[in-house]
Backbone as JSON, one array per atom type, in Angstrom:
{
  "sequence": "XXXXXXXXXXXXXXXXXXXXXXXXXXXXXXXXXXXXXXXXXXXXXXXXXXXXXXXXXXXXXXXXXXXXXXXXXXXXXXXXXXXXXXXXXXXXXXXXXXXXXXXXXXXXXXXXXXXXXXXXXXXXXXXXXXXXXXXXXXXXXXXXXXXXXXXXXXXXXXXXXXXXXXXXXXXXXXXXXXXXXXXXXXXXXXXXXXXXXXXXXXXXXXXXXXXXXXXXXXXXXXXXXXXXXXXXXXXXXXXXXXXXXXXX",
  "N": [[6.07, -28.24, 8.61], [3.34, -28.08, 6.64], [2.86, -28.32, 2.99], [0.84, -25.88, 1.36], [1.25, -24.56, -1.14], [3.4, -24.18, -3.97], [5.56, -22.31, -5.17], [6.67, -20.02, -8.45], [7.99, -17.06, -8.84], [7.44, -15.4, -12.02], [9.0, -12.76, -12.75], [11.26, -14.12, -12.17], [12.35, -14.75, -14.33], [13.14, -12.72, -16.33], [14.12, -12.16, -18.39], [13.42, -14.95, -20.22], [11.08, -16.94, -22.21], [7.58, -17.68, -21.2], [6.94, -20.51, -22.13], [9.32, -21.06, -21.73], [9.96, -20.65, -19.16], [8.22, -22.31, -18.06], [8.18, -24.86, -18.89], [11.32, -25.41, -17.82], [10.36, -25.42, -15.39], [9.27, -27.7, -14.56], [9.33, -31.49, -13.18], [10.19, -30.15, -10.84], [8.33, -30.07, -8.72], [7.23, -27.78, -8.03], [3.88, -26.17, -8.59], [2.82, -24.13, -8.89], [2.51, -20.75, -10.38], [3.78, -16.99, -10.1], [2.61, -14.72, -12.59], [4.47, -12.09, -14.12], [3.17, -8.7, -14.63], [4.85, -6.85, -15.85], [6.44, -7.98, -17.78], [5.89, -10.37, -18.68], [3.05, -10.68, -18.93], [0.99, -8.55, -19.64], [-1.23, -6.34, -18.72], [-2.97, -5.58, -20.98], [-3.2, -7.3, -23.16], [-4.77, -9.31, -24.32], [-4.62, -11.73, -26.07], [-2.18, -12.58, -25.29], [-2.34, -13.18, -22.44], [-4.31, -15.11, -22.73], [-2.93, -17.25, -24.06], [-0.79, -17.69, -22.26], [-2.34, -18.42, -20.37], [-3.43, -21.41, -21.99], [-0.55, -22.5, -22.13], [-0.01, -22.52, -19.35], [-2.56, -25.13, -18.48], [-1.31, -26.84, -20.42], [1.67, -27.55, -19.21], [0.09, -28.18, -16.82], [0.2, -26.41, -14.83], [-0.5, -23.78, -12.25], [-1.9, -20.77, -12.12], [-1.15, -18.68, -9.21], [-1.14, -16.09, -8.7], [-1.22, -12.8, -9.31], [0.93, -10.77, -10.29], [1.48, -7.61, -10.24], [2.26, -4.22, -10.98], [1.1, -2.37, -10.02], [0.71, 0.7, -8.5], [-0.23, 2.0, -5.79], [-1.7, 5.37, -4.95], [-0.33, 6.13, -6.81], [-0.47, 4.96, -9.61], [-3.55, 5.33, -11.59], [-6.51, 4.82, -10.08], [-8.67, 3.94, -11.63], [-7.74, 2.3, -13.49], [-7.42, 0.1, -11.93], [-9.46, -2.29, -12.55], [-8.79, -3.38, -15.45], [-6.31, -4.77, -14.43], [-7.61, -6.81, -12.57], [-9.31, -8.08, -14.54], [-7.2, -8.46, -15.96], [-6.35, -10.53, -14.43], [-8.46, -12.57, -13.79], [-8.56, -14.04, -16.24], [-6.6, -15.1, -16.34], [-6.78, -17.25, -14.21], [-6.48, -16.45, -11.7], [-7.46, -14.95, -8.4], [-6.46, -13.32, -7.09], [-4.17, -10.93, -6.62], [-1.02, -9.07, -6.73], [-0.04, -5.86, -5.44], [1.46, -2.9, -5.2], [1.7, -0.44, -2.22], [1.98, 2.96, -2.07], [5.09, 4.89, -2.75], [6.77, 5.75, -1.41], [8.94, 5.18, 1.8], [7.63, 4.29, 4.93], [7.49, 5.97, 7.34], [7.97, 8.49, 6.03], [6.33, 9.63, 4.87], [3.89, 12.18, 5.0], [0.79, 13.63, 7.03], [-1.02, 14.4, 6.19], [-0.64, 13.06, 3.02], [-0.41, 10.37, 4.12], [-3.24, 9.94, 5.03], [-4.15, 10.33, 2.57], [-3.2, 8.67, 1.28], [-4.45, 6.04, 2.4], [-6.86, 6.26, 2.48], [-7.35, 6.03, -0.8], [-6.51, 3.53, -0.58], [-8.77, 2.07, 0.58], [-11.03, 2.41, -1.09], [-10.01, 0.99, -3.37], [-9.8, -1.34, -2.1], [-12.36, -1.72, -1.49], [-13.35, -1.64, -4.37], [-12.01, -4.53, -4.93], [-13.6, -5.98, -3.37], [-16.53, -5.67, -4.17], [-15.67, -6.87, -6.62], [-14.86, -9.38, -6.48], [-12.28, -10.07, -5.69], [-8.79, -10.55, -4.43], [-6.67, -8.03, -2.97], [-3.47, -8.12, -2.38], [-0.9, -6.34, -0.45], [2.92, -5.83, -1.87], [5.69, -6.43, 0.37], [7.96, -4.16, 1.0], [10.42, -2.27, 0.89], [10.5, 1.07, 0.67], [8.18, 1.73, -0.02], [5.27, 1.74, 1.59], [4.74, -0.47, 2.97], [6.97, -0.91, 4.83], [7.5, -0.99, 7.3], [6.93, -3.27, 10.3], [4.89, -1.72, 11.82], [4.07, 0.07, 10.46], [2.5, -1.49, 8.51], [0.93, -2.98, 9.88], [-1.02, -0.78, 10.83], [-2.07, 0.11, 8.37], [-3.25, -2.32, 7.36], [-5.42, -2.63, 9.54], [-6.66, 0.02, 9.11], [-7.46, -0.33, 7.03], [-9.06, -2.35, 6.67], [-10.75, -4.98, 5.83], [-11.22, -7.8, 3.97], [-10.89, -8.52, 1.64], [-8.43, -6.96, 0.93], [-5.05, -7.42, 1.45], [-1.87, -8.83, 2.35], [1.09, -9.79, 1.09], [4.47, -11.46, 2.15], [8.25, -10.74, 2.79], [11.05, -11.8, 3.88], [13.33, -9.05, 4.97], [16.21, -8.03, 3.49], [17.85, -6.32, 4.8], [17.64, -6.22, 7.44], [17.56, -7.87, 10.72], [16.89, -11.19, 10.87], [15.66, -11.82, 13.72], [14.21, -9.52, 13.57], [12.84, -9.74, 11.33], [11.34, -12.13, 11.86], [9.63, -11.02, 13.79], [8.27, -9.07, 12.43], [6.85, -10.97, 10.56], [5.34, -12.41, 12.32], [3.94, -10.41, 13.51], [2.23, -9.41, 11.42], [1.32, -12.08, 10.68], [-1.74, -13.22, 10.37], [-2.5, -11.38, 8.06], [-1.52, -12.22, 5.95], [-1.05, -13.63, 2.96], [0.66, -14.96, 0.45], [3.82, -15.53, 0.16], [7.44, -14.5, -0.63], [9.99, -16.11, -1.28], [13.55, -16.02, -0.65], [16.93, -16.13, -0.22], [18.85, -13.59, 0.54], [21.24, -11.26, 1.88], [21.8, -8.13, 2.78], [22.85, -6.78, 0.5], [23.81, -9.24, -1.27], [23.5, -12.13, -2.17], [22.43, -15.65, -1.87], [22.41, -19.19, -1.97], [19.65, -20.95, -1.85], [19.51, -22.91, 0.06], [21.29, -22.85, 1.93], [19.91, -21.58, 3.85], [17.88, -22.99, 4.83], [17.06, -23.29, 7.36], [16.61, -21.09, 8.84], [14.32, -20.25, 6.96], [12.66, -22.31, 7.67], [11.96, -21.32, 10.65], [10.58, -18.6, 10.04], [8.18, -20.0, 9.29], [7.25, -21.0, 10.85], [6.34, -18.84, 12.03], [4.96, -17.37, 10.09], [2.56, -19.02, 9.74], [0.9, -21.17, 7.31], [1.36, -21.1, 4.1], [1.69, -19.84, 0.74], [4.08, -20.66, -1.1], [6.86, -18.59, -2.92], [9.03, -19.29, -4.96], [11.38, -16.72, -5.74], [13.89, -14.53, -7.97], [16.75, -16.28, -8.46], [20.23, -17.17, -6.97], [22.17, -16.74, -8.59], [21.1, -15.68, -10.6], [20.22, -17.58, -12.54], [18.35, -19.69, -15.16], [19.0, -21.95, -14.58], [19.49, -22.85, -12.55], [17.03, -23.21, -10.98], [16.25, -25.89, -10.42], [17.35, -26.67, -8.14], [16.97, -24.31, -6.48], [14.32, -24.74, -5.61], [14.38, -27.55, -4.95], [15.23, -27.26, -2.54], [13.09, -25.14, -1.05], [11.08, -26.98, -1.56], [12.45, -28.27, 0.92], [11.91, -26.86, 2.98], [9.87, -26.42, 3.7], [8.93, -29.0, 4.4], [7.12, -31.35, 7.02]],
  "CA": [[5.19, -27.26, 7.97], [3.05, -28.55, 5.56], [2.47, -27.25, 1.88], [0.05, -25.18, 0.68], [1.44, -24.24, -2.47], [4.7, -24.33, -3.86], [5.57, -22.15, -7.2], [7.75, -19.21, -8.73], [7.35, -16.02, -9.71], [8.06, -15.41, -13.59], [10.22, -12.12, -12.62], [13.01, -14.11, -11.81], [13.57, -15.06, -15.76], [12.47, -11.89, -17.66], [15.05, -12.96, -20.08], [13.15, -15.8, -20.89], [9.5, -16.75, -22.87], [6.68, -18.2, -20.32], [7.12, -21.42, -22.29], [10.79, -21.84, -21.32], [10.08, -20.83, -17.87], [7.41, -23.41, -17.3], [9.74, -25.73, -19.17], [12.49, -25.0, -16.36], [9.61, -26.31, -13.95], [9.06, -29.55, -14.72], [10.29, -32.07, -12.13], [10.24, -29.77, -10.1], [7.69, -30.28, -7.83], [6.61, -26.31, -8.2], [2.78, -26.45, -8.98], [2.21, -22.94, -9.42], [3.13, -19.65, -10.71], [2.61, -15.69, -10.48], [2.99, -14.3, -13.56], [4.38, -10.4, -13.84], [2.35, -7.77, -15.24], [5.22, -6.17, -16.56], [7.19, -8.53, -18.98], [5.24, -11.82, -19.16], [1.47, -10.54, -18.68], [0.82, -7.6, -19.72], [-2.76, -6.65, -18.51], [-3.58, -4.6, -21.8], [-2.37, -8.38, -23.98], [-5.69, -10.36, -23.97], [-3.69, -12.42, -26.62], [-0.47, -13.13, -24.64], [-3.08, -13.94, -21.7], [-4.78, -16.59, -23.19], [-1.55, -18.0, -24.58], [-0.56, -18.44, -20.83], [-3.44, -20.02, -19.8], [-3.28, -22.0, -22.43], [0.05, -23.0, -21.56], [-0.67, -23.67, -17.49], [-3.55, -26.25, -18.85], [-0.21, -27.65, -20.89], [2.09, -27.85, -18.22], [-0.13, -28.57, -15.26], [0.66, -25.71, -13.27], [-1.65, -22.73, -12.57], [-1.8, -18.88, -11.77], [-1.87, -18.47, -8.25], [-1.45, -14.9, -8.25], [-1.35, -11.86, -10.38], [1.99, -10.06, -10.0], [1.34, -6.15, -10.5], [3.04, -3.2, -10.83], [-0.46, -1.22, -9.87], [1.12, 1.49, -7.07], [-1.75, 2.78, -4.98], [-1.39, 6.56, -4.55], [0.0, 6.68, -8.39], [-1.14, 4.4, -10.91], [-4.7, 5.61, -11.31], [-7.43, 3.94, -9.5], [-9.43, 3.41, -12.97], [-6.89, 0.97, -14.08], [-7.51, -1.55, -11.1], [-10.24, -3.3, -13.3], [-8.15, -3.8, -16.32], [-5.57, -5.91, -13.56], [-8.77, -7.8, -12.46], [-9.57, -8.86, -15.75], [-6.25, -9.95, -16.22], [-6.12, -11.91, -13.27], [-9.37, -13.24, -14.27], [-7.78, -14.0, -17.44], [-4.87, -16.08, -15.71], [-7.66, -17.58, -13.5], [-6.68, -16.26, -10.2], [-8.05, -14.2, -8.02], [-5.56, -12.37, -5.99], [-3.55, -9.21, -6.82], [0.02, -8.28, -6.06], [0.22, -4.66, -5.5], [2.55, -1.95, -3.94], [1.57, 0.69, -1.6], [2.86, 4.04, -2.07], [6.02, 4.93, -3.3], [8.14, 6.18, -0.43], [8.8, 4.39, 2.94], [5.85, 5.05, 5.65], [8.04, 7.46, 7.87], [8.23, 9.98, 4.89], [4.73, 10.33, 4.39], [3.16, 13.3, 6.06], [-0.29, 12.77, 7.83], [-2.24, 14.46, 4.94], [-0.04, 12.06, 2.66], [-0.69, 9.31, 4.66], [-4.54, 9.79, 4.68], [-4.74, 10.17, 1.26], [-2.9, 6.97, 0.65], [-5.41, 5.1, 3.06], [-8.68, 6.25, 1.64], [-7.17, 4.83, -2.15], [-6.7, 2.24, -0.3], [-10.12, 1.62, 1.04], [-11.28, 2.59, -2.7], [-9.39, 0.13, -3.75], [-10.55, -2.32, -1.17], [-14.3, -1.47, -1.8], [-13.26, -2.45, -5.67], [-11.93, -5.54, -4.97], [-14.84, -6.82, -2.39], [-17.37, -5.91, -5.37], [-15.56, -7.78, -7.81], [-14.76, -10.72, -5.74], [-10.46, -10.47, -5.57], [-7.98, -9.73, -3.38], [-5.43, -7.54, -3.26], [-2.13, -8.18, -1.6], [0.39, -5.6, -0.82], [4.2, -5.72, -1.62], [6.14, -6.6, 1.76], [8.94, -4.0, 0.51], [11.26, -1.04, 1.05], [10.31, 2.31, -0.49], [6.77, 1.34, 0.08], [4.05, 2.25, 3.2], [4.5, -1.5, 4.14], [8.52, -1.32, 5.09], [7.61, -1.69, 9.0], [5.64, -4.01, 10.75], [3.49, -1.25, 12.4], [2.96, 0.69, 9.56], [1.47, -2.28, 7.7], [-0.17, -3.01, 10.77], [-1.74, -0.08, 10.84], [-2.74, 0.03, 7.25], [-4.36, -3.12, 7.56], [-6.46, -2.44, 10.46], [-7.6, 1.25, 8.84], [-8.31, -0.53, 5.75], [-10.35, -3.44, 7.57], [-11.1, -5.23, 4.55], [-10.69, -9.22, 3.93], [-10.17, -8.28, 0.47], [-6.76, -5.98, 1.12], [-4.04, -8.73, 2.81], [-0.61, -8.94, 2.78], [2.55, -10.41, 0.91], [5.35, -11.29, 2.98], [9.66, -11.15, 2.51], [12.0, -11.14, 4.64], [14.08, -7.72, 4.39], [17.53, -8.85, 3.56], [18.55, -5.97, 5.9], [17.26, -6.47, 8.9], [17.94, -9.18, 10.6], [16.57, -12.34, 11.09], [15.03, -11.81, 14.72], [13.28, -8.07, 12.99], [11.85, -10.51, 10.26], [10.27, -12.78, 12.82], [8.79, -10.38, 14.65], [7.26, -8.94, 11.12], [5.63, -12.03, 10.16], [4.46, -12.95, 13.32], [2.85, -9.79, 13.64], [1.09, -9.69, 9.8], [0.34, -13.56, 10.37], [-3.24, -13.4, 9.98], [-2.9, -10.78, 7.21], [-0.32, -12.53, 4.65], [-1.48, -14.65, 1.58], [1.57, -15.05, -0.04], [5.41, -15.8, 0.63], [8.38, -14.38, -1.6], [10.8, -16.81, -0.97], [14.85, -16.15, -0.95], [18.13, -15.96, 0.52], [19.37, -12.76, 0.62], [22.01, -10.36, 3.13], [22.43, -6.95, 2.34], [23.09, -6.88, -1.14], [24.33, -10.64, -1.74], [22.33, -13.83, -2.61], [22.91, -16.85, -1.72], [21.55, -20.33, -2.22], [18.64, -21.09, -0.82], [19.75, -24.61, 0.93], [21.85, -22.63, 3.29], [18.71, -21.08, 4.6], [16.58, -23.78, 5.2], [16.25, -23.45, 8.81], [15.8, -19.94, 9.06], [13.08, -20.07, 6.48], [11.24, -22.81, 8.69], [11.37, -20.48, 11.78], [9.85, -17.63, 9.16], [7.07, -20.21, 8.67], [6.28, -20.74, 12.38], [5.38, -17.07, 12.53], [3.61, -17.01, 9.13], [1.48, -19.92, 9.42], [0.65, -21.88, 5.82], [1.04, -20.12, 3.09], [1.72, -20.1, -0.62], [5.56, -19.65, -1.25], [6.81, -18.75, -4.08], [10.71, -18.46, -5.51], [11.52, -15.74, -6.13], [14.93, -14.74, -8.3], [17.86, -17.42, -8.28], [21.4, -16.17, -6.42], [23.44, -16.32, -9.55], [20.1, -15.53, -11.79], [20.35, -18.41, -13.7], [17.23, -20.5, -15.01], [19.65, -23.39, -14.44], [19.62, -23.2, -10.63], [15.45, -23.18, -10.6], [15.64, -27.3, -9.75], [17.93, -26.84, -7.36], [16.73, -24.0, -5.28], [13.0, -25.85, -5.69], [14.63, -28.36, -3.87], [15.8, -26.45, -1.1], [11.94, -25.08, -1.02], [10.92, -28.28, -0.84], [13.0, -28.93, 1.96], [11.79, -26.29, 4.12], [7.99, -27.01, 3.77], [9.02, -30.42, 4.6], [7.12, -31.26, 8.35]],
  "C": [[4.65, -27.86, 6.68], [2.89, -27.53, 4.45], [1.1, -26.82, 1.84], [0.21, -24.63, -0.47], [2.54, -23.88, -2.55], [4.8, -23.42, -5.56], [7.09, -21.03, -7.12], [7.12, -17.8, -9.11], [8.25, -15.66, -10.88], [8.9, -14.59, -13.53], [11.35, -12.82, -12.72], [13.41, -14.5, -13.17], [12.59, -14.0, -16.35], [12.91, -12.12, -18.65], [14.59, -13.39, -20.81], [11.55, -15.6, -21.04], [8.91, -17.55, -21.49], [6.91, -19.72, -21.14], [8.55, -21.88, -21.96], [10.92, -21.33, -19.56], [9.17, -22.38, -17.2], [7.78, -24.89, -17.68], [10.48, -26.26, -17.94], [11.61, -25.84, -14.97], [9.42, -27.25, -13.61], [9.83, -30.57, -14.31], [10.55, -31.03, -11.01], [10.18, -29.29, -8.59], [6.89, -29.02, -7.33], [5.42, -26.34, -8.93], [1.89, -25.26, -9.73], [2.63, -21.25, -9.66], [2.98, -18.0, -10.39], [3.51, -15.34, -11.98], [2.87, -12.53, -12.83], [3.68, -10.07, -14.65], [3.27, -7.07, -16.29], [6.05, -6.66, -18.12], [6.28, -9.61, -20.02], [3.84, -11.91, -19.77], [1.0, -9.29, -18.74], [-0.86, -7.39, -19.8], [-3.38, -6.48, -19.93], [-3.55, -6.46, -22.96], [-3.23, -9.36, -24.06], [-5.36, -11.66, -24.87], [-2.83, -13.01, -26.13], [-1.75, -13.42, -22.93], [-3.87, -14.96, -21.83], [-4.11, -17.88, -23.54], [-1.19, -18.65, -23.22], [-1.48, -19.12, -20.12], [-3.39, -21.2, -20.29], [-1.76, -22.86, -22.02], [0.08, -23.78, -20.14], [-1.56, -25.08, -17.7], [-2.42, -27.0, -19.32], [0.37, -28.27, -20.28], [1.44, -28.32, -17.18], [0.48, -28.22, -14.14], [-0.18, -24.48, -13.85], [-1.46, -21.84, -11.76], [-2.49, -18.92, -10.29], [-1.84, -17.25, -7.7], [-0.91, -14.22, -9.47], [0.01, -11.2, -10.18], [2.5, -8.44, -10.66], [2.29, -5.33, -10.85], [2.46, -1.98, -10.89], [0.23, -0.74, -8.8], [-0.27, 2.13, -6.89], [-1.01, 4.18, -4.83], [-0.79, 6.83, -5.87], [-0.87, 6.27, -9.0], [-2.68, 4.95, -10.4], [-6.09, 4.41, -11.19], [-8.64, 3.32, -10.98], [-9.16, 2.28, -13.89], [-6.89, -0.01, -13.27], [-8.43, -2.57, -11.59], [-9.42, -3.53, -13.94], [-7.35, -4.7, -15.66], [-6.4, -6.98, -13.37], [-9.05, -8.39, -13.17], [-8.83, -9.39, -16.03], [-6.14, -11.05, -15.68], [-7.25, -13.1, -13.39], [-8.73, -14.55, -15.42], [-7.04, -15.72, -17.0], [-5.48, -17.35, -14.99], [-7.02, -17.54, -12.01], [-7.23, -15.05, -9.65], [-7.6, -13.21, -7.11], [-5.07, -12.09, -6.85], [-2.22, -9.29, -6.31], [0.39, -6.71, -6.59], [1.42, -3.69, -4.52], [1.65, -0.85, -3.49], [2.32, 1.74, -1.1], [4.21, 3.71, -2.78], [7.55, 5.95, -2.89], [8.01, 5.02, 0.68], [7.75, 5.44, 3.98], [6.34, 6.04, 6.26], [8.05, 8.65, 7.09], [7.15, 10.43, 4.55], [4.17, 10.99, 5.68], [1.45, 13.06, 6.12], [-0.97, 13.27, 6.65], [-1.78, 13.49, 3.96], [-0.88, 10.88, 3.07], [-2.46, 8.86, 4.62], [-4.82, 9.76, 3.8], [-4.46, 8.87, 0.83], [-4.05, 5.84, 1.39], [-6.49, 5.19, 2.22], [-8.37, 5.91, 0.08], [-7.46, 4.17, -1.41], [-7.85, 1.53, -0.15], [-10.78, 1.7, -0.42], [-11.16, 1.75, -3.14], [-9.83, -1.21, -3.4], [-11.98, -2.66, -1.62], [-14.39, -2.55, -3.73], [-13.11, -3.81, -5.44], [-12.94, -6.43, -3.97], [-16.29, -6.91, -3.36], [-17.03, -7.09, -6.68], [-14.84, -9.09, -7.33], [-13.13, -11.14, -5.69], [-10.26, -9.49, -4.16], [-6.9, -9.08, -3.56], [-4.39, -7.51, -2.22], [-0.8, -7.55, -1.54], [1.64, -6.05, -0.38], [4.81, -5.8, -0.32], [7.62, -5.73, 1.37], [9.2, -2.77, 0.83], [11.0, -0.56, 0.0], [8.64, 1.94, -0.44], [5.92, 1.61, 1.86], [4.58, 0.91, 3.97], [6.11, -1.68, 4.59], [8.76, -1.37, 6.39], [6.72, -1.88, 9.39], [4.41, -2.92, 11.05], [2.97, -0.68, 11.35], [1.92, -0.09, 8.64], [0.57, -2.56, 8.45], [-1.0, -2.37, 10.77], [-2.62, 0.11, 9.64], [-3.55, -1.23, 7.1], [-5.31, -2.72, 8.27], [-6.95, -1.21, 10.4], [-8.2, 0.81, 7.96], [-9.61, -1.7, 5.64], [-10.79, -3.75, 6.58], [-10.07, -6.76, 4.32], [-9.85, -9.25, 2.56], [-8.93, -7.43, 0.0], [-5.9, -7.0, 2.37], [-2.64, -8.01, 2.37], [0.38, -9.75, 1.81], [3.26, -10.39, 1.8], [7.02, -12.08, 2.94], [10.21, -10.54, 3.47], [13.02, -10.17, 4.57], [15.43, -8.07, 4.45], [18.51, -7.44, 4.51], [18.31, -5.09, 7.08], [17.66, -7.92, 9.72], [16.87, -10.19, 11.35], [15.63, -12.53, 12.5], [13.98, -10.8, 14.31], [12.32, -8.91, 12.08], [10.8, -11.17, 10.67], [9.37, -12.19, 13.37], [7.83, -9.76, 13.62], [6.09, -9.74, 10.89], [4.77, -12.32, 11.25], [3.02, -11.9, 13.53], [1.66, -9.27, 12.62], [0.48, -11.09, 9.98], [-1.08, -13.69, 9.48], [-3.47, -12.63, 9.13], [-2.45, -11.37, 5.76], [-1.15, -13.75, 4.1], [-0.21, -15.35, 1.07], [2.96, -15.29, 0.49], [6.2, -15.78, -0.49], [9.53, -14.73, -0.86], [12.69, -16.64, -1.56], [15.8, -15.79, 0.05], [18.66, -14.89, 0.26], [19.95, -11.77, 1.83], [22.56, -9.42, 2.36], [21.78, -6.78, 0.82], [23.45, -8.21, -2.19], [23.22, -11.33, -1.25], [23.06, -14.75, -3.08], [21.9, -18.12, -1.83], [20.51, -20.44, -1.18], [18.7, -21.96, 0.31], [20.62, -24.03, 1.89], [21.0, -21.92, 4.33], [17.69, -21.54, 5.04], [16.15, -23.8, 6.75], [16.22, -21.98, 9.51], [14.61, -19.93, 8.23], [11.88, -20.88, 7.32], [11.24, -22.24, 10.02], [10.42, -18.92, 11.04], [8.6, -18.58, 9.39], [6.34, -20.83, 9.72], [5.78, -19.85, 12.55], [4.8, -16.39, 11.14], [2.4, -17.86, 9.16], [1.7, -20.4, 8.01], [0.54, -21.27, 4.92], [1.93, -20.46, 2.11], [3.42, -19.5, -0.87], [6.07, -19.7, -2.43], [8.57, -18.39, -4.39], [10.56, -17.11, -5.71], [13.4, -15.28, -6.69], [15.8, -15.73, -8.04], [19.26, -16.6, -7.77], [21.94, -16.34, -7.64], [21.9, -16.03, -11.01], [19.74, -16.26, -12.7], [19.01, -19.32, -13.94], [17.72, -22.01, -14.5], [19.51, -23.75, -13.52], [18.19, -23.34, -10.28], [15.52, -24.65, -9.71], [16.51, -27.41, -8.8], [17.8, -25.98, -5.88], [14.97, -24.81, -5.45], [13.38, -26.79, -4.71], [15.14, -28.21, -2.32], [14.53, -25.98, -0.63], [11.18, -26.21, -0.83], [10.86, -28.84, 0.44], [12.39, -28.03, 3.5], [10.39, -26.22, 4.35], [8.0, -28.47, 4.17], [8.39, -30.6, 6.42], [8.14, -31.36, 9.15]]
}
């Protein structure tokens, strides 16, 4: 499987400043980052966004996605520019968003329609202003089974509304496959980790389930995501386990 982009997302050290995460990267072989919205990047922070650009130009690693905490069906649709601009900002052009804020079974059909047509709203925004937005692959959210994301894709029909995609640490491993395979052609993104249940584990014992994940995603942009013992210390070590599973 070849690369297409190899990075982290800044969540996993809120602890720490954007200069001691991108620090942590170096040697790494991790090229690119999302920054969160909520600790690192705060959309409203046109100050602390310039700073990080400025930094990426430093380091020689760059924003390949926006990392939200815009919920469709809450946060109000008036605030999806202000994200845009950040992402601008950052210089990328994709979005990570969540949809809704239950799982899809719990939403009742008037529910459910209302959350679509945001969506398309939403959609319509981002096809005018030239981004994409990519929803959360996550529990407690519309997209927590294949069909329902399925389905929300193909109501929202829109190049500019895709996909993130993690494997659900509880489901298993055959349920995951069958996920990705069936988002393939919708997913941008890849939040990359080892997790069962409730426990996290190194990434290097997962390397050959993650490359059957990446037969049934196709090429795509993966990104760390948290470390099993949280530590910034372990970054060059699961990196290298990431590495290993993008390796042909």
């Amino acid at each position: 499987m070849s690369k297409k982009g190899l990075g982290l997302v800044s969540v996993s050290f809120r602890g720490h400043s954007p200069a001691e995460i991108l620090e942590a990267m170096k040697d790494t072989g991790l090229t690119c980052i999302e920054w969160g919205s909520d600790i690192h990047a705060p959309k409203d922070d046109i100050k602390r966004l310039e700073e990080l650009c400025a930094l990426q130009k430093e380091y020689g690693v760059e924003c390949c996605s926006y990392g939200t905490y815009f919920r469709l069906g809450e946060t109000p649709l008036g605030e999806l520019h202000d994200y845009i601009n950040a992402a601008r900002l950052l210089g990328t052009d994709i979005l990570r968003l969540w949809c809704g804020n239950k799982n899809s079974e719990e939403y009742g059909d008037g529910e459910k329609r209302a959350l679509f047509d945001e969506c398309k709203a939403a959609a319509r925004i981002a096809e005018e202003e030239g981004v994409t937005l990519c929803m959360e692959c996550h529990n407690g959210t519309y997209t927590n089974r294949k069909e329902a994301a399925l389905e929300l894709m193909e109501t929202v029909a829109s190049n500019a509304f895709r996909m993130y995609w993690q494997p659900n640490q509880f489901r298993s491993v055959d349920e995951n496959i069958r996920y990705a395979k069936l988002l393939s052609s919708y997913i941008v993104n890849l939040h990359v980790f080892n997790w069962e249940g409730k426990n996290k584990y190194p990434l290097a014992e997962a390397v050959d389930t993650w490359k059957e994940y990446l037969k049934n995603t196709g090429t795509k942009t993966m990104l760390l995501e948290f470390m099993p013992d949280g530590k910034i210390g372990s970054l060059k070590r699961e990196a290298a386990a990431l590495r290993k599973i993008a390796e042909e």
